[in-house]
C-alpha positions as CSV (number, residue, x, y, z in Angstrom):
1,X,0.0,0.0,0.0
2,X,1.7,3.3,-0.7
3,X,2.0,5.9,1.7
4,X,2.6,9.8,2.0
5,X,4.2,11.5,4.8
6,X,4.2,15.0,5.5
7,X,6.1,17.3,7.6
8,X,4.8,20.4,9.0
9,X,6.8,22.9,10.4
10,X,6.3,26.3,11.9
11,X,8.5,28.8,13.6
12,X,6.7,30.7,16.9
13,X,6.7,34.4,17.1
14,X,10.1,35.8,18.7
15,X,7.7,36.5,22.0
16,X,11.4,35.6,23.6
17,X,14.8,36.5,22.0
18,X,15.1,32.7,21.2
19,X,12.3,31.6,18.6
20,X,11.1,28.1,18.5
21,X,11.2,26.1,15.2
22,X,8.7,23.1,15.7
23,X,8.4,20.2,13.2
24,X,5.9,17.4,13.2
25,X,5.1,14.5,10.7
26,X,2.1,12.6,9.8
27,X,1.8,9.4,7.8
28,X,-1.2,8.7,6.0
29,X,-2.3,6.3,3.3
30,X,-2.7,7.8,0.0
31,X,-5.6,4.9,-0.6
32,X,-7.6,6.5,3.2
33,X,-7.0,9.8,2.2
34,X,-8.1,9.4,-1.3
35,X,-11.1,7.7,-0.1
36,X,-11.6,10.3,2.5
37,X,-12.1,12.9,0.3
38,X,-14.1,11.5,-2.5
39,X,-16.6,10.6,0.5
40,X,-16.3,14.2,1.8
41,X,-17.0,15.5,-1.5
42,X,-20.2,13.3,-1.6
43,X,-21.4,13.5,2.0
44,X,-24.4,16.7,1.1
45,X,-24.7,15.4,-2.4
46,X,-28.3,13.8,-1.7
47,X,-27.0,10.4,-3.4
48,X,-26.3,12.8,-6.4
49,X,-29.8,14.4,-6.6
50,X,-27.4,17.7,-6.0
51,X,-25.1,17.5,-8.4
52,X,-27.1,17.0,-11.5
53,X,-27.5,21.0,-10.7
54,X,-24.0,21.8,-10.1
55,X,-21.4,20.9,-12.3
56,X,-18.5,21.8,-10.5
57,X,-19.4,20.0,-7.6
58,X,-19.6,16.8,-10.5
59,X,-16.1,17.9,-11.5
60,X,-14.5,18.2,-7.9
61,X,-16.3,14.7,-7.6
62,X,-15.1,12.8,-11.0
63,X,-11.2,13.6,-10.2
64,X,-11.7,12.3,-6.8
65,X,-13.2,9.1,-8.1
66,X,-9.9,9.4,-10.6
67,X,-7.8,9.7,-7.8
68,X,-9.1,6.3,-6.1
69,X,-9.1,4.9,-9.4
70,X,-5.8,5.2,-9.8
71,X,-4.8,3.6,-6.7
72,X,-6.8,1.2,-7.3
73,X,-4.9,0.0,-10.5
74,X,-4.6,-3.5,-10.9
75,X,-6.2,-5.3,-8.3
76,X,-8.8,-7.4,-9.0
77,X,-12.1,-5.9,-8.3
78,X,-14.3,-9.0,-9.5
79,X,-13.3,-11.9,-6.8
80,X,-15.4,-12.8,-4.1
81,X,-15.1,-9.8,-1.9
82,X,-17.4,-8.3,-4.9
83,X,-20.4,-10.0,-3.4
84,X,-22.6,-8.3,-1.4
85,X,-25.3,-6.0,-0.5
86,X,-24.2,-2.6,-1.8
87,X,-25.9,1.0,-0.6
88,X,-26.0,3.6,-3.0
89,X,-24.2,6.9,-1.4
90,X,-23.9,8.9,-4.7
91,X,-24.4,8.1,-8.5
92,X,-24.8,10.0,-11.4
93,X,-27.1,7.3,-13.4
94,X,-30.4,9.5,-14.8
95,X,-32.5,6.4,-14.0
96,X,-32.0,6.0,-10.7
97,X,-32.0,9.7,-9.8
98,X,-35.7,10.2,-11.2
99,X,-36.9,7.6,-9.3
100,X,-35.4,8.7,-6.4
101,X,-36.6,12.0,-6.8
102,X,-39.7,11.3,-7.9
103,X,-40.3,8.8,-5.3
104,X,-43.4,11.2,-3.9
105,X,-45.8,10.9,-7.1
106,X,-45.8,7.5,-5.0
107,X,-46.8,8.8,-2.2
108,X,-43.9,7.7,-0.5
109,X,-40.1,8.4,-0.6
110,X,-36.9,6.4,-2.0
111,X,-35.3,4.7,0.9
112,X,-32.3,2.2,0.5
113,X,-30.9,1.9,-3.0
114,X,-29.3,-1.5,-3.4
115,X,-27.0,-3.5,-5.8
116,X,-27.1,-7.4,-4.3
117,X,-24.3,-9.0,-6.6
118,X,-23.3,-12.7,-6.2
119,X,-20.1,-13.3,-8.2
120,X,-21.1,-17.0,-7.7
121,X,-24.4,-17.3,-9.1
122,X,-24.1,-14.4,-11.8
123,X,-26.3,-12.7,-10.4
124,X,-27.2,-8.9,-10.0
125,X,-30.1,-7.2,-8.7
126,X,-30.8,-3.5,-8.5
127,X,-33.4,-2.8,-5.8
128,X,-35.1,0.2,-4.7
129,X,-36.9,-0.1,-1.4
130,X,-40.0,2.5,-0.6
131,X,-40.7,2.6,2.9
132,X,-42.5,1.1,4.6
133,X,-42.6,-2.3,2.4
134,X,-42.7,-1.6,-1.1
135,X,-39.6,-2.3,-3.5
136,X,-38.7,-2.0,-7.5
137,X,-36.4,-4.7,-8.4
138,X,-35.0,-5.5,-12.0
139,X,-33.0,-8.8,-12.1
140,X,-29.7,-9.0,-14.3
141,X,-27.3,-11.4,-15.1
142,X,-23.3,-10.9,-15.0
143,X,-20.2,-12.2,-16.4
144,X,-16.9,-12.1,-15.1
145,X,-14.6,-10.7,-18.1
146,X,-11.6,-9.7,-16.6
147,X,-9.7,-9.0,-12.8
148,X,-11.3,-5.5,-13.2
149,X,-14.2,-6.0,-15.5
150,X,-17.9,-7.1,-15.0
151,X,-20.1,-7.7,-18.0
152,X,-23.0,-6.0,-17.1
153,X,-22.2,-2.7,-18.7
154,X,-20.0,-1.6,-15.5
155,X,-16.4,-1.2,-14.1
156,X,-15.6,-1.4,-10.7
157,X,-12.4,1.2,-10.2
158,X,-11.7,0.3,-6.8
159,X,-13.5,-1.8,-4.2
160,X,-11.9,-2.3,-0.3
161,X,-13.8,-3.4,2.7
162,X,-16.3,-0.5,2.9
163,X,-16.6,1.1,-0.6
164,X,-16.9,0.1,-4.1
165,X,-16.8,2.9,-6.7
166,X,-17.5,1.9,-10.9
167,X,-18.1,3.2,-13.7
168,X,-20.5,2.5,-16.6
169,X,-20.2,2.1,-20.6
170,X,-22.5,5.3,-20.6
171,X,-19.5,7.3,-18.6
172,X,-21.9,7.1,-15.1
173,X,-20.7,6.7,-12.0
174,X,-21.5,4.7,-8.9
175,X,-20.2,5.1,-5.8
176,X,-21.9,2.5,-2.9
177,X,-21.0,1.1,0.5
178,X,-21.4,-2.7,1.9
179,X,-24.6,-2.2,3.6
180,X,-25.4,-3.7,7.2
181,X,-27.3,-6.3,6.0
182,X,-28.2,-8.8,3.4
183,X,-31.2,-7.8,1.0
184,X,-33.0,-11.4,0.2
185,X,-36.2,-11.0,-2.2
């Protein structure tokens, strides 16, 4: 795993005829801080409802995904650790948006937004849970193609223990978190 360090280091005012010179490191993972940010950046999107309106915010966003991207280079992103529930935090895929949004014609609003993927059955489902028990599900297949590529029209750019972040052939992006639980139909 790589790692930055940084040094800080200030001199004090000359409050005494002998000013102080004071030096302190930190060493951080690129990968945490990378992370860090790109789910700082996200954090008052509204699961990307927000950014739709500002494109700026989209830009700071997309070369904060890059960044992670990057570190995420090379490792395989379609094993077994790819199966799981998966919470939406932020995406920029139209679909979902509307429906989240427009949830209330319901009479309801959007709650969890899912991706249950099971490497080992093929399997994908996107689910859309409306409190208190309804739910929109569409059932998809998947294929394996490569260490970083699923054949289902997506790209997963990094995944750890907590987040996966992917992209789409249409240039969307998906950023979602392992959820708490397991969502079983």
């Amino acid at each position: 795993m790589a790692t930055a360090t940084a040094t800080a280091c200030f001199l004090s005012p000359p409050a005494t005829r002998s000013p102080k010179f004071t030096c302190s490191s930190t060493l951080a993972t690129q990968p945490d801080s990378a992370k860090k940010r790109l789910l700082s950046l996200i954090a008052d999107q509204d699961r990307g409802l927000r950014t739709q309106r500002d494109p700026a915010a989209l830009s700071s966003i997309v070369a904060a995904i890059d960044a992670v991207a990057a570190l995420g280079r090379g490792a395989v992103t379609t094993g077994p650790s790819l199966s799981a529930t998966w919470r939406l935090l932020w995406t920029t895929e139209k679909e979902q948006l509307y429906i989240i949004e427009n949830a209330r014609w319901f009479g309801t609003a959007a709650g969890d937004v899912l991706q249950v993927i099971d490497v080992e059955k093929k399997a994908l489902n996107n689910v859309i849970t409306f409190p208190p028990d309804g739910v929109f599900f569409v059932r998809s297949g998947i294929e394996i193609a490569s260490p970083q590529r699923v054949n289902f029209r997506f790209e997963n750019v990094y995944l750890d223990d907590e987040i996966r972040v992917a992209k789409d052939i249409r240039g969307d992006y998906l950023i979602v978190e392992r959820a708490p639980y397991d969502w079983k139909e």
